[in-house]
C-alpha positions as CSV (number, residue, x, y, z in Angstrom):
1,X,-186.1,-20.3,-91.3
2,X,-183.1,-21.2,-92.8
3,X,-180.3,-18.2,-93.6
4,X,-178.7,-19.0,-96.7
5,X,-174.4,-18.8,-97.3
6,X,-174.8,-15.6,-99.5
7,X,-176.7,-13.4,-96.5
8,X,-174.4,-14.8,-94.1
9,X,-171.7,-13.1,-95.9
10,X,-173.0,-10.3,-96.3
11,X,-173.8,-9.7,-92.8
12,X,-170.1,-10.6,-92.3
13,X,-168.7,-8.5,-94.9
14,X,-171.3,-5.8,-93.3
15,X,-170.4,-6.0,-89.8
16,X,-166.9,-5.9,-90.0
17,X,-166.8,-2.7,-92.4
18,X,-169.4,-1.4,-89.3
19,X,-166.7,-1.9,-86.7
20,X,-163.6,-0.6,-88.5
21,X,-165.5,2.6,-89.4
22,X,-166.7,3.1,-85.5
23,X,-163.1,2.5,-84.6
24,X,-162.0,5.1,-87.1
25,X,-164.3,7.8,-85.7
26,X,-164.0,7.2,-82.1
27,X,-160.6,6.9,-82.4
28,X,-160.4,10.7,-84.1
29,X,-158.9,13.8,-82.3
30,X,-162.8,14.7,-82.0
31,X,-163.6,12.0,-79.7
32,X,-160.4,12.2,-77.2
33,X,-162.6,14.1,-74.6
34,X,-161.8,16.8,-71.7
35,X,-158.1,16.6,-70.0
36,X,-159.1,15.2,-66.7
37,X,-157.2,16.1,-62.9
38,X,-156.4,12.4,-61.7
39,X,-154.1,12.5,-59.2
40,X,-152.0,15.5,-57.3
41,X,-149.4,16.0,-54.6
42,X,-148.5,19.2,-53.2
43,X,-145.1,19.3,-50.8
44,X,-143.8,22.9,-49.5
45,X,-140.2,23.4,-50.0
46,X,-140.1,26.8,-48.0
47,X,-142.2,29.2,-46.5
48,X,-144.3,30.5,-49.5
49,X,-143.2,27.5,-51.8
50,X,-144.8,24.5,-52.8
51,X,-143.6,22.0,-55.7
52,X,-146.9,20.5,-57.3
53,X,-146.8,17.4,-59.1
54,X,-150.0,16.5,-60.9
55,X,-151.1,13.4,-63.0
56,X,-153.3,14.1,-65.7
57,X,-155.6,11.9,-68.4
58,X,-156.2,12.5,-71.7
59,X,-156.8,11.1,-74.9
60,X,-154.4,12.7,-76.4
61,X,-154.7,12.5,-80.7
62,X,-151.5,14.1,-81.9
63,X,-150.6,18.0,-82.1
64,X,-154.0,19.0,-83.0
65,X,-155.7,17.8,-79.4
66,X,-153.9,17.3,-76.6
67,X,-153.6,18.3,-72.8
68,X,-151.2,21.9,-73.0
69,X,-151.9,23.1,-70.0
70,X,-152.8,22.7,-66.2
71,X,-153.3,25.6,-63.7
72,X,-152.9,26.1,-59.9
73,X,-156.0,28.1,-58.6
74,X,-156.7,29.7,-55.9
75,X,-160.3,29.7,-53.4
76,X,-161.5,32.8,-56.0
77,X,-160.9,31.3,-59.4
78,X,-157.5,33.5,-59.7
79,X,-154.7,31.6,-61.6
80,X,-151.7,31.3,-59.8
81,X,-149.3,29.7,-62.0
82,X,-149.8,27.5,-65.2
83,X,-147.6,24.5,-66.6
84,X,-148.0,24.4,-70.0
85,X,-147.4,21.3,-71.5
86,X,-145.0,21.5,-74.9
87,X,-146.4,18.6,-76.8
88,X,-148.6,16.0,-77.0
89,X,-148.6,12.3,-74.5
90,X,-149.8,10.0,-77.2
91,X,-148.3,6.8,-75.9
92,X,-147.7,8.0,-71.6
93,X,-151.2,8.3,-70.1
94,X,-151.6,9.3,-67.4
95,X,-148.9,11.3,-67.2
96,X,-147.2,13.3,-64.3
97,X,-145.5,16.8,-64.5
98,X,-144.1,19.5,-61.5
99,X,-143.2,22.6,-61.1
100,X,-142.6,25.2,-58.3
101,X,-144.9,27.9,-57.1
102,X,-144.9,30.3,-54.5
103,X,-148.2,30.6,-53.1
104,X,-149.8,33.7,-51.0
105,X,-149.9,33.1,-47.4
106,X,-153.7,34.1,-47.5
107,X,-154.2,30.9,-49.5
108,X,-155.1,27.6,-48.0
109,X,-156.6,25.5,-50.2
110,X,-156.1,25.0,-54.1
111,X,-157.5,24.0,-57.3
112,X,-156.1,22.5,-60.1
113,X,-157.6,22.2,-63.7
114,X,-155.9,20.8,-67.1
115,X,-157.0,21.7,-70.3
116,X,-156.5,20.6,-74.1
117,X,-155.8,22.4,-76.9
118,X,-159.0,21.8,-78.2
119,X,-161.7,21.4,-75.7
120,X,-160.1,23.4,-73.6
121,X,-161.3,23.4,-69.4
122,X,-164.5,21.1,-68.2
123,X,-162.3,17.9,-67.2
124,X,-162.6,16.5,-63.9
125,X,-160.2,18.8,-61.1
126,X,-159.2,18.4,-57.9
127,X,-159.3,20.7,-54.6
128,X,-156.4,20.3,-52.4
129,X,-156.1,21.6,-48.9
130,X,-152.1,22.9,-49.4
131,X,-150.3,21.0,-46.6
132,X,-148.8,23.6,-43.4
Protein backbone atom coordinates (compact mmCIF):
# COMPACT_ATOMS: atom_id res chain seq x y z
CA UNK A 1 0.00 0.00 0.00
CA UNK A 2 1.36 3.01 -1.09
CA UNK A 3 0.97 6.37 1.33
CA UNK A 4 0.44 9.23 -0.88
CA UNK A 5 2.62 13.05 -0.35
CA UNK A 6 -0.64 14.77 0.96
CA UNK A 7 -1.15 12.09 4.15
CA UNK A 8 2.41 12.20 4.67
CA UNK A 9 2.06 15.74 5.43
CA UNK A 10 -0.44 15.63 7.28
CA UNK A 11 0.93 13.22 9.60
CA UNK A 12 3.93 15.56 9.69
CA UNK A 13 2.07 18.67 10.22
CA UNK A 14 0.07 16.34 12.90
CA UNK A 15 2.87 15.02 14.84
CA UNK A 16 4.75 17.91 15.29
CA UNK A 17 1.74 20.13 16.59
CA UNK A 18 1.32 16.66 19.01
CA UNK A 19 4.82 17.21 20.48
CA UNK A 20 4.85 20.95 20.99
CA UNK A 21 1.56 20.76 22.82
CA UNK A 22 2.97 17.75 25.19
CA UNK A 23 5.97 19.92 25.73
CA UNK A 24 3.72 22.85 26.64
CA UNK A 25 1.78 20.91 29.26
CA UNK A 26 4.46 18.99 30.88
CA UNK A 27 6.48 21.77 30.90
CA UNK A 28 3.57 23.78 33.12
CA UNK A 29 3.94 24.73 36.91
CA UNK A 30 1.28 21.67 37.15
CA UNK A 31 3.64 19.09 36.16
CA UNK A 32 6.88 20.22 38.23
CA UNK A 33 6.22 17.46 40.91
CA UNK A 34 7.00 17.14 44.78
CA UNK A 35 10.37 18.99 46.17
CA UNK A 36 12.51 16.04 46.76
CA UNK A 37 15.48 15.60 49.85
CA UNK A 38 18.63 14.60 47.58
CA UNK A 39 21.45 15.04 49.48
CA UNK A 40 22.28 16.40 53.28
CA UNK A 41 25.24 17.02 55.56
CA UNK A 42 24.95 17.73 59.07
CA UNK A 43 28.32 19.03 61.01
CA UNK A 44 28.10 20.19 64.86
CA UNK A 45 29.68 23.40 65.57
CA UNK A 46 29.18 23.21 69.44
CA UNK A 47 27.54 21.28 71.92
CA UNK A 48 23.78 21.72 71.02
CA UNK A 49 24.65 23.08 67.44
CA UNK A 50 24.65 21.68 64.16
CA UNK A 51 24.85 23.67 60.71
CA UNK A 52 22.78 21.61 58.17
CA UNK A 53 23.30 21.92 54.55
CA UNK A 54 20.80 20.20 52.41
CA UNK A 55 20.47 19.78 48.46
CA UNK A 56 17.14 19.75 47.25
CA UNK A 57 15.35 18.96 43.58
CA UNK A 58 12.63 20.46 42.09
CA UNK A 59 11.10 21.48 39.13
CA UNK A 60 10.76 24.58 39.95
CA UNK A 61 8.16 26.79 37.32
CA UNK A 62 8.46 30.34 38.45
CA UNK A 63 6.81 32.14 41.68
CA UNK A 64 3.74 30.28 41.43
CA UNK A 65 5.53 26.59 42.27
CA UNK A 66 8.60 26.24 43.69
CA UNK A 67 10.48 24.57 46.69
CA UNK A 68 9.99 27.44 49.81
CA UNK A 69 10.73 25.49 52.40
CA UNK A 70 12.67 22.58 54.02
CA UNK A 71 12.37 21.41 57.76
CA UNK A 72 14.57 19.73 60.34
CA UNK A 73 12.49 17.09 62.23
CA UNK A 74 12.87 15.39 64.94
CA UNK A 75 12.25 11.11 65.80
CA UNK A 76 8.35 12.44 66.73
CA UNK A 77 7.47 14.45 63.71
CA UNK A 78 8.11 17.82 65.81
CA UNK A 79 9.64 20.59 63.65
CA UNK A 80 12.69 21.97 64.81
CA UNK A 81 13.60 24.63 62.63
CA UNK A 82 12.54 25.51 58.96
CA UNK A 83 14.65 27.33 56.08
CA UNK A 84 12.42 28.91 54.03
CA UNK A 85 13.46 29.43 50.72
CA UNK A 86 12.72 33.33 49.40
CA UNK A 87 12.24 32.59 45.67
CA UNK A 88 12.13 30.29 43.20
CA UNK A 89 15.59 27.96 41.58
CA UNK A 90 14.49 28.05 37.98
CA UNK A 91 17.84 27.71 36.38
CA UNK A 92 20.13 26.04 39.78
CA UNK A 93 18.79 22.45 40.35
CA UNK A 94 19.72 20.86 42.62
CA UNK A 95 20.39 23.35 44.76
CA UNK A 96 22.12 23.61 48.27
CA UNK A 97 21.16 25.89 51.28
CA UNK A 98 22.44 25.98 55.32
CA UNK A 99 21.54 27.16 58.16
CA UNK A 100 22.30 26.68 62.04
CA UNK A 101 20.20 24.94 64.52
CA UNK A 102 20.54 24.05 67.91
CA UNK A 103 19.20 20.67 68.44
CA UNK A 104 17.96 18.99 71.97
CA UNK A 105 20.34 16.68 73.49
CA UNK A 106 17.47 14.04 73.68
CA UNK A 107 17.66 14.03 69.91
CA UNK A 108 19.72 11.61 67.88
CA UNK A 109 18.63 11.21 64.67
CA UNK A 110 16.81 13.70 62.23
CA UNK A 111 14.59 14.16 59.40
CA UNK A 112 14.50 16.48 56.86
CA UNK A 113 11.58 17.25 54.34
CA UNK A 114 11.26 20.14 51.55
CA UNK A 115 8.19 21.39 50.34
CA UNK A 116 6.78 23.60 47.35
CA UNK A 117 4.58 26.22 47.39
CA UNK A 118 2.19 24.22 45.70
CA UNK A 119 2.25 20.60 46.34
CA UNK A 120 3.41 21.18 49.39
CA UNK A 121 5.26 17.83 51.53
CA UNK A 122 5.27 14.13 49.88
CA UNK A 123 8.87 14.52 48.13
CA UNK A 124 11.44 12.05 48.79
CA UNK A 125 13.29 12.89 52.62
CA UNK A 126 16.06 11.74 54.19
CA UNK A 127 16.84 10.35 57.96
CA UNK A 128 20.11 11.26 59.26
CA UNK A 129 21.75 9.85 62.33
CA UNK A 130 23.11 13.60 63.73
CA UNK A 131 26.95 13.01 64.03
CA UNK A 132 28.36 13.05 68.13
Amino acid sequence: MKVSTRFKRKFVVFLTAFICVAAAITSSPVFAGKADVIDVVIKKTEADMYRFSVTVLHDDAGWDHYADRWDVLDEKGTILGTRVLMHPHDHEQPFTRSMKLSIPMHVKTVTIRARDKKDGYGGEVITKKLPD
